[in-house]
Backbone as CSV, one residue per row, in Angstrom:
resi,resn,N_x,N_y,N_z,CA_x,CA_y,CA_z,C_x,C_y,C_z
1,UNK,19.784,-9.086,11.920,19.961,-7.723,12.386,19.280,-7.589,13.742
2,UNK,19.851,-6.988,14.711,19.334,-7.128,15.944,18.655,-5.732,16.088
3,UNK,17.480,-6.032,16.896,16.999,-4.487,16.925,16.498,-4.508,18.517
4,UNK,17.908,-3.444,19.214,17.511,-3.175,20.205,16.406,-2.154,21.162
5,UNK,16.854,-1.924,22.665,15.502,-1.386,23.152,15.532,0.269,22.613
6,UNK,16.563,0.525,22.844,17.084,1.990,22.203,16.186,2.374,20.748
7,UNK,16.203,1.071,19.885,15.493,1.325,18.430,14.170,1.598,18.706
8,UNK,13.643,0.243,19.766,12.655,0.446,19.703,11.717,1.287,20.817
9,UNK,12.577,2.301,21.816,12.027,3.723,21.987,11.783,4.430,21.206
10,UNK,12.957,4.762,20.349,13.255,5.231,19.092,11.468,5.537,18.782
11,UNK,11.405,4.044,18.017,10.494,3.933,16.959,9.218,4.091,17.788
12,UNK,8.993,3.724,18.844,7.709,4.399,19.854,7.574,6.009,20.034
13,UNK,8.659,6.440,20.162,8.429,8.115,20.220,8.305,8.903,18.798
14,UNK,8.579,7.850,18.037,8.065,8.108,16.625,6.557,8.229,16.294
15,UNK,6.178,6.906,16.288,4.784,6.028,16.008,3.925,6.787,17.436
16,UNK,4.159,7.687,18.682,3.270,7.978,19.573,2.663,7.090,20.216
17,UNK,3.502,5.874,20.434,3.176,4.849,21.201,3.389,5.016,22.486
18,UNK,2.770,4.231,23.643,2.649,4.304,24.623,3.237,2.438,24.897
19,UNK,4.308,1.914,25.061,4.752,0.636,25.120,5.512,0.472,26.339
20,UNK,4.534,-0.867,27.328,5.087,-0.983,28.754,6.538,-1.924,28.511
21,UNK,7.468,-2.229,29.300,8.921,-2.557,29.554,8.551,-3.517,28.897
22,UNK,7.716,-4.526,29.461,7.913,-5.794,28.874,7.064,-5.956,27.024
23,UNK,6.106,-5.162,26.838,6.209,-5.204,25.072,7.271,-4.481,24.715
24,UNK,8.130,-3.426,24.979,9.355,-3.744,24.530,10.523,-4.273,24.521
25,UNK,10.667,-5.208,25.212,11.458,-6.326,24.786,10.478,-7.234,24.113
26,UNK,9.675,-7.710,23.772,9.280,-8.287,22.794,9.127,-7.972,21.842
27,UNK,8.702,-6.950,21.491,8.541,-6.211,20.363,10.329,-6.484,19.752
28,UNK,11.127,-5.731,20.381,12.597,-6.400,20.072,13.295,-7.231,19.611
29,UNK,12.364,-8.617,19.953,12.416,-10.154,20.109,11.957,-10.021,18.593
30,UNK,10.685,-9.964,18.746,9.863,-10.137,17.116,10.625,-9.348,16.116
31,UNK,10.861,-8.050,16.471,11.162,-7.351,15.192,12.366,-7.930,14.607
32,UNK,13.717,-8.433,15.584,14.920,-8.840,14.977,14.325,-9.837,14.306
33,UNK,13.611,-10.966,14.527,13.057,-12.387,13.996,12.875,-11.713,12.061
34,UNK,12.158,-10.833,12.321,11.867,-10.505,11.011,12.827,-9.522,10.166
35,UNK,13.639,-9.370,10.739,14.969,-8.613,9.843,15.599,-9.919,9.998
36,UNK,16.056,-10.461,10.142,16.581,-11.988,10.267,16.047,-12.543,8.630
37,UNK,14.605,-12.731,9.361,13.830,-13.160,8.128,14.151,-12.679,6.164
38,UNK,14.061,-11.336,6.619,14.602,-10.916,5.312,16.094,-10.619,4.589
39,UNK,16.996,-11.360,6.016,18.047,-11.453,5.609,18.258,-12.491,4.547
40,UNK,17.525,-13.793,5.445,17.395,-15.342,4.817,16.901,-14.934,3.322
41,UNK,15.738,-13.929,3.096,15.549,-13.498,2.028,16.909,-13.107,0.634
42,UNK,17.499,-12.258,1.329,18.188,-11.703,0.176,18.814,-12.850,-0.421
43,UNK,19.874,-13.659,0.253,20.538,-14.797,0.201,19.605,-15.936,-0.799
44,UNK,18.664,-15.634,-1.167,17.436,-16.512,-2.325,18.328,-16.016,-3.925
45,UNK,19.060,-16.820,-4.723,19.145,-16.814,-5.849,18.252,-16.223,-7.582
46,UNK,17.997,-14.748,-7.228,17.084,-14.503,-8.172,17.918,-13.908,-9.655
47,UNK,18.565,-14.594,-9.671,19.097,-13.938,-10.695,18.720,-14.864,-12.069
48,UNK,18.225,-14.038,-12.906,17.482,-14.590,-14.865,15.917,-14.689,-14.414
49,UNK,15.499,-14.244,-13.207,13.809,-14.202,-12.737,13.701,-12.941,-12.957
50,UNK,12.389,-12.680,-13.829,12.060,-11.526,-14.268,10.712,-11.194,-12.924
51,UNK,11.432,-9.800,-13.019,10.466,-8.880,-11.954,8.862,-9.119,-12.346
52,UNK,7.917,-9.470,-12.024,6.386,-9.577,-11.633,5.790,-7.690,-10.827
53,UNK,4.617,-7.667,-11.705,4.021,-6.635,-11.334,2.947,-7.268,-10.066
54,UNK,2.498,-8.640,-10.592,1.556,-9.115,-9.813,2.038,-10.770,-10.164
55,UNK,1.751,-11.570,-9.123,1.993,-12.879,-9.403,0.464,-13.697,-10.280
56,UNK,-0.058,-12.609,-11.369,-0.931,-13.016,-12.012,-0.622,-12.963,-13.049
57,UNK,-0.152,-11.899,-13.203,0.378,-11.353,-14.427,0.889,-12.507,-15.693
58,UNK,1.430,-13.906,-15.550,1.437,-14.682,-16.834,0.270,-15.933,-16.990
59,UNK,-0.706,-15.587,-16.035,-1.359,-16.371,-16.253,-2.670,-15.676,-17.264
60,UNK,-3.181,-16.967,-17.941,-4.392,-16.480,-18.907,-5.449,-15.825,-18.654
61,UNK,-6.012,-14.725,-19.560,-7.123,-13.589,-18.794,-8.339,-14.730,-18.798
62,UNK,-8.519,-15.362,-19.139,-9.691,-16.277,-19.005,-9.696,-17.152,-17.761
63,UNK,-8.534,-17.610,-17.487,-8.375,-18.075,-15.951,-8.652,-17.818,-14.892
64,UNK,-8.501,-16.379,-14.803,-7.799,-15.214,-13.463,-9.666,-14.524,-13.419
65,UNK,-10.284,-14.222,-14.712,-11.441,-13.700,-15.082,-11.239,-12.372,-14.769
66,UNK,-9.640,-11.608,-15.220,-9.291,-10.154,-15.583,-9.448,-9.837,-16.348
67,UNK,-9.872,-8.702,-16.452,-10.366,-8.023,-17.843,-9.266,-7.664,-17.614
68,UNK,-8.841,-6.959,-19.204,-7.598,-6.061,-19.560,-7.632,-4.766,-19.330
69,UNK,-6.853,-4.076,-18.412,-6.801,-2.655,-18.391,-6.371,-1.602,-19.560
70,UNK,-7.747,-1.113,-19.706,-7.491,0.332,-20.813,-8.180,1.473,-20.242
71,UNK,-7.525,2.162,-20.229,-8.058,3.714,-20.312,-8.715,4.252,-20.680
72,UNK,-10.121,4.304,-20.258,-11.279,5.569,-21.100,-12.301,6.382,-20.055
73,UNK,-12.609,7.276,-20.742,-13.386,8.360,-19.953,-14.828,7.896,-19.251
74,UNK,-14.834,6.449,-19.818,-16.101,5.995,-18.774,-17.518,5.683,-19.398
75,UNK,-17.224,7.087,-20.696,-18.711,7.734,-21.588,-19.736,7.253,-20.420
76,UNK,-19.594,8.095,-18.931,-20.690,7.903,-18.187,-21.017,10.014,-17.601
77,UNK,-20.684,10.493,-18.352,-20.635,11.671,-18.079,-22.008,12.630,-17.573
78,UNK,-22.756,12.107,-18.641,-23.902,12.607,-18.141,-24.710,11.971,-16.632
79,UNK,-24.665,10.575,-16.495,-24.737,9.509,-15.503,-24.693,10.340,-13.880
80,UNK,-23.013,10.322,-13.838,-22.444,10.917,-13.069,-23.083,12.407,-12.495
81,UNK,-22.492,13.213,-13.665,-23.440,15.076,-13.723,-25.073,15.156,-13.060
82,UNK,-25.796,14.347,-13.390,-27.371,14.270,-12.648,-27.600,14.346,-11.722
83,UNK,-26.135,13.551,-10.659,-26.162,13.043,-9.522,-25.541,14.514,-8.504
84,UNK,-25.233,15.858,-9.416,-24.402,16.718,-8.754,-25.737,17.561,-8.508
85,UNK,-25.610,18.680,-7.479,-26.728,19.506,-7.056,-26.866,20.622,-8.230
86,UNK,-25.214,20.885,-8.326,-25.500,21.752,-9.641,-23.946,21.472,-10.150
87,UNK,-23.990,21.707,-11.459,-23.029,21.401,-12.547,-23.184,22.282,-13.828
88,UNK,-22.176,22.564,-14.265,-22.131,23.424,-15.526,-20.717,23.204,-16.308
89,UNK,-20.960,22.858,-17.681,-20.213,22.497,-18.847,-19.693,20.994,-18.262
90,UNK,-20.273,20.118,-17.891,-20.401,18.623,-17.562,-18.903,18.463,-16.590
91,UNK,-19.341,19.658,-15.156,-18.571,19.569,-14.145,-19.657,19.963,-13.280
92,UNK,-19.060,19.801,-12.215,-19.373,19.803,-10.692,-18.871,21.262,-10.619
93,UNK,-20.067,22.220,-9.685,-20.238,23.400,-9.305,-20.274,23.613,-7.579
94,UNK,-19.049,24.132,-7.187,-18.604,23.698,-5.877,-18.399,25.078,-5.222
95,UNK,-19.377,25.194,-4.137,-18.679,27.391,-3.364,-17.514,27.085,-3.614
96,UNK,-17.009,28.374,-3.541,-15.845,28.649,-3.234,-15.050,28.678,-1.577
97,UNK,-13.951,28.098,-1.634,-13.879,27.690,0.044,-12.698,28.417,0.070
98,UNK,-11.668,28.915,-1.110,-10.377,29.737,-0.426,-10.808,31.396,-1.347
99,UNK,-10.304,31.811,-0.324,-10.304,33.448,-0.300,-9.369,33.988,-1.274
């Protein structure tokens, strides 16, 4: 995919860039390289490969030294609360900032 200078004004008056003549034509240069790149990508045979959350994910928790993710409240409540200037019913007591 070619990405010309037009795109990449485009994408400078986007991003609030300030880019002299000659980084954009390079920038041009590079960016097609890498739509290129992910063309070569699609064209990769993934079909019966199961989607990955993380490329850790089938390896053993003893290996990786991941603990297993579960959900809990921490039971650090009080911990936390000590550390606030003031708190009431094991929350944080904050002015009021909208009218």
């Amino acid at each position: 995919m070619a990405i010309n200078r037009s795109d990449i004004k485009r994408i400078e008056k986007l991003a609030k860039l300030k880019l002299s003549e000659e980084k954009i034509d390079d920038f041009s240069v590079r960016i097609s390289r890498v739509f290129d790149w992910v063309d070569q990508l699609k064209e990769v045979d993934v079909e019966g490969v199961a989607p990955m959350a993380s490329p850790l994910m089938d390896l053993q928790k003893h290996t990786t030294g991941l603990r297993e993710d579960t959900v809990t409240d921490g039971d650090r409540v009080h911990d936390v609360i000590q550390n606030a200037p003031s708190s009431q019913h094991n929350s944080f007591v904050v002015p009021k900032v909208v009218e």
